[in-house]
N, C-alpha and C positions, 0 to 999 in steps of 0.2 A: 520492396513492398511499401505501399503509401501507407499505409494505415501505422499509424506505430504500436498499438497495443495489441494486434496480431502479430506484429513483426516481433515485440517485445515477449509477448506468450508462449512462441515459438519457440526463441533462443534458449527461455527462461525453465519451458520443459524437457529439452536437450540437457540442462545441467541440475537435475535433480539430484542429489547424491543418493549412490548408491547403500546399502544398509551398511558391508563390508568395508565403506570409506567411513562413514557412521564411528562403528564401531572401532576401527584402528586410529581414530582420530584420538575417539576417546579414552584410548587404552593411554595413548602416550600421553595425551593433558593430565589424566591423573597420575600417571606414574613420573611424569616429569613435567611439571607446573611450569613453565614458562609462560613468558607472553607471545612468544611466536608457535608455541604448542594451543595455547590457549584460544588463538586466533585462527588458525585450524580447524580448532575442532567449533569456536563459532562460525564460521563462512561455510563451513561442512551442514552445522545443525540449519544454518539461515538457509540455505539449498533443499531443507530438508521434504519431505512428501506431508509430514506429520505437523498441523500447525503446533501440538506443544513443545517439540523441540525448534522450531522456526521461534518461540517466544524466549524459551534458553538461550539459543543463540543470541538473540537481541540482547537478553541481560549479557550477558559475556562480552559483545560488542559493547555495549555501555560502558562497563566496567574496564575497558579496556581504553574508551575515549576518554573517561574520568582520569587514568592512572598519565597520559598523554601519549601511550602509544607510538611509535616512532611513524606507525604504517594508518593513520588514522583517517587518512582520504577510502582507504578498501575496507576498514570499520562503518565507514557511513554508508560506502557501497551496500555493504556484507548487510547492515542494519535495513535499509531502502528496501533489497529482493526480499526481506524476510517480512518487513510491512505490506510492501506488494501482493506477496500469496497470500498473506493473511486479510488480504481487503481493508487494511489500513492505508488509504493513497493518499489521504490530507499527510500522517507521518512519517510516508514514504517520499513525496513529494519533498517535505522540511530536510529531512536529508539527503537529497538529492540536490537542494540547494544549497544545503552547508559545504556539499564538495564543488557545487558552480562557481562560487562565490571563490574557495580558493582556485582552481581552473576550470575556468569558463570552457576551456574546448575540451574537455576528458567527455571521449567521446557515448562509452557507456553510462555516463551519467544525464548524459544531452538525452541517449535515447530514452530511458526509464525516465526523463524527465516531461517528456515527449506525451507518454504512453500515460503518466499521472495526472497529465492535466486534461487528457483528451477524455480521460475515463470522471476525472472530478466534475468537467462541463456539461459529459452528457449525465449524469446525475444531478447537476444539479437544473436543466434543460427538463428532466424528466419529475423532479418535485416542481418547482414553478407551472408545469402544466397541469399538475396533480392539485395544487392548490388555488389554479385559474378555474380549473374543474369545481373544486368544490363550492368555490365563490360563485360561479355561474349555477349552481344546483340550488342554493342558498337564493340569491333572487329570484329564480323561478319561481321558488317555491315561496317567495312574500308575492310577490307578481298575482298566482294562484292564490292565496291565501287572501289578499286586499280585495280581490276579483271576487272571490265566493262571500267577502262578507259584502260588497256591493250588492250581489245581484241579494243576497237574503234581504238586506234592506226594501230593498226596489219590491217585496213580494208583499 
C-alpha cells in the first residue's frame, strides 16, 4: 500500500484491544504492580477504542520511561499509537523519533513515522491554503472598498 496513513490505519485497527484484554491486564497490574504488569496493561489501554484510557495508558507509558524501564523503545512505541488515535501527530511524531534516533531501521516505527508526517504536511498544506484564502478575501474586499470610495468621490 503506497500511502502510509492508510496502510498505518489499517494495521492500527486490526490491533484494537479487546474489552476482555482491557480488563485482564488490569486485574493483574493491580493485583501484582510490576513494571512488566504495568506495561501490559499500558500498551493494552494505548490500543485502546476509548480515548480516556488511550490517555492512562500514556501516563503509565510515562511513568514507566521516567522510572528507566528496561523495555523503553515499546514505551515510546506504546505512547506514539496512543497519540496517534488521539489525533496527537506532532506528539506522536516526537516519539517516534526518540525511538529512530536510538534505531534508525525499527521498522514499526519507520512506518508510524511515515504516516505522522504525511498527515502533519497535509494539515498543514490545508491551514496555509485556509489563510492564503483569507488574505485573498481581505484585499478584495480593500480593492472593493478603495473602488467604492473612488467612484462616491467622482459623483
Amino acid at each position: 500500500m503506497s500511502d502510509p496513513v492508510a496502510a498505518f490505519d489499517l494495521k492500527i485497527s486490526n490491533q484494537i484491544s479487546p474489552p476482555d484484554l482491557l480488563k485482564q491486564t488490569a486485574i493483574t497490574y493491580n493485583t501484582t504492580p510490576t513494571p512488566q504488569s504495568t506495561f501490559s496493561y499500558a500498551y493494552a489501554l494505548s490500543h485502546s477504542a476509548k480515548q480516556s484510557e488511550r490517555v492512562y495508558g500514556l501516563q503509565l507509558f510515562d511513568q514507566l520511561i521516567a522510572s528507566n524501564y528496561e523495555h523503553s523503545v515499546d514505551c515510546f512505541y506504546g505512547s506514539a499509537v496512543a497519540q496517534y488515535l488521539n489525533g496527537d501527530f506532532s506528539g506522536s511524531r516526537k516519539s517516534v523519533e526518540a525511538i529512530l534516533r536510538a534505531n534508525p531501521e525499527n521498522e514499526r516505527a519507520l512506518e508510524l513515522h511515515a504516516a505522522t508526517i504525511q498527515i502533519i504536511e497535509k494539515k498543514e498544506r490545508q491551514e496555509n491554503i485556509a489563510v492564503g484564502t483569507g488574505v485573498l478575501a481581505v484585499g478584495v474586499g480593500l480593492v472593493v472598498g478603495i473602488a467604492g470610495i473612488l467612484i462616491g468621490k467622482k459623483r
